[in-house]
C-alpha positions in Angstrom: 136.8 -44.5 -41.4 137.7 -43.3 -38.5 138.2 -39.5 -39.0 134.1 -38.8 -39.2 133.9 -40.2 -35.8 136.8 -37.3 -34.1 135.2 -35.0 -32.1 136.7 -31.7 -34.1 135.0 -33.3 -37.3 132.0 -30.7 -38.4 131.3 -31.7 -42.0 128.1 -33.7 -42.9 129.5 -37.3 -43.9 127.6 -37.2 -46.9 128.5 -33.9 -48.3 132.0 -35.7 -48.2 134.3 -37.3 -50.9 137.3 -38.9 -49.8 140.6 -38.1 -52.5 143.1 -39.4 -50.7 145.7 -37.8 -52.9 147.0 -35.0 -52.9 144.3 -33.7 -50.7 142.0 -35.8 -48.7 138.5 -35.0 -48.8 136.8 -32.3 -50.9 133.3 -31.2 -48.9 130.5 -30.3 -50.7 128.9 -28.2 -48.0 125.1 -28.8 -48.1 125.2 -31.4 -50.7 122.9 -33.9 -48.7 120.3 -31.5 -48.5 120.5 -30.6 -51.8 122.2 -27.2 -52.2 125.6 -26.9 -51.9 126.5 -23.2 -51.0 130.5 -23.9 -50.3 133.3 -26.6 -51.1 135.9 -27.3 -48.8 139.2 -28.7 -49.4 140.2 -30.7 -45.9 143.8 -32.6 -45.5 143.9 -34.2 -41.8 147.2 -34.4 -40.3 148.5 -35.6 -37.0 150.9 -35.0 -34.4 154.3 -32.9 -36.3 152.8 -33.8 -39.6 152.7 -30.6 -41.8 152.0 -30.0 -45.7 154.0 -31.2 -48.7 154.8 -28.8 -51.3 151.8 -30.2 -53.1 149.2 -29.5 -50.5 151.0 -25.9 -50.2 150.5 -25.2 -53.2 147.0 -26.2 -53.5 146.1 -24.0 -50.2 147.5 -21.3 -52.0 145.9 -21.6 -55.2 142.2 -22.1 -52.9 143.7 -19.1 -50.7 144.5 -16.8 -53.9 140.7 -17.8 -55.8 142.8 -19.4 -58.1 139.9 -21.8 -58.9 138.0 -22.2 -61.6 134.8 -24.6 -62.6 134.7 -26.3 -66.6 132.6 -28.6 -67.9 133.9 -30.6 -70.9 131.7 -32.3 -73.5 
């Protein structure tokens, strides 16, 4: 609740979904105004706090294109 109000935030509220776990919000740049022309993946962190190995991972895998889109019927 209170991360949309920092002052470094820059994402549109709405284009956000909060995840929690393993990473916290997945952005869907320019969904509010109904094209989304990126995705971000955004963990927040404080003071010392740095990434688990699951978060590394993940920042790799986005860093590497290692991502992929399916739909399943």
């Amino acid at each position: 609740k209170v991360l949309p109000t920092m002052k470094d935030f820059k994402w549109d509220l709405p284009d956000c979904r909060v995840m929690g776990d393993p990473i916290d919000l997945l952005v869907f740049n320019g969904y509010s105004r109904g094209i989304v022309d990126s995705i971000s993946f955004v963990e927040v962190k404080s003071g010392a706090a740095r990434l688990n190995k699951h978060q590394k991972a993940i920042k790799e895998a986005v860093e590497d294109k290692k991502v992929s889109y399916k739909v399943f019927k």
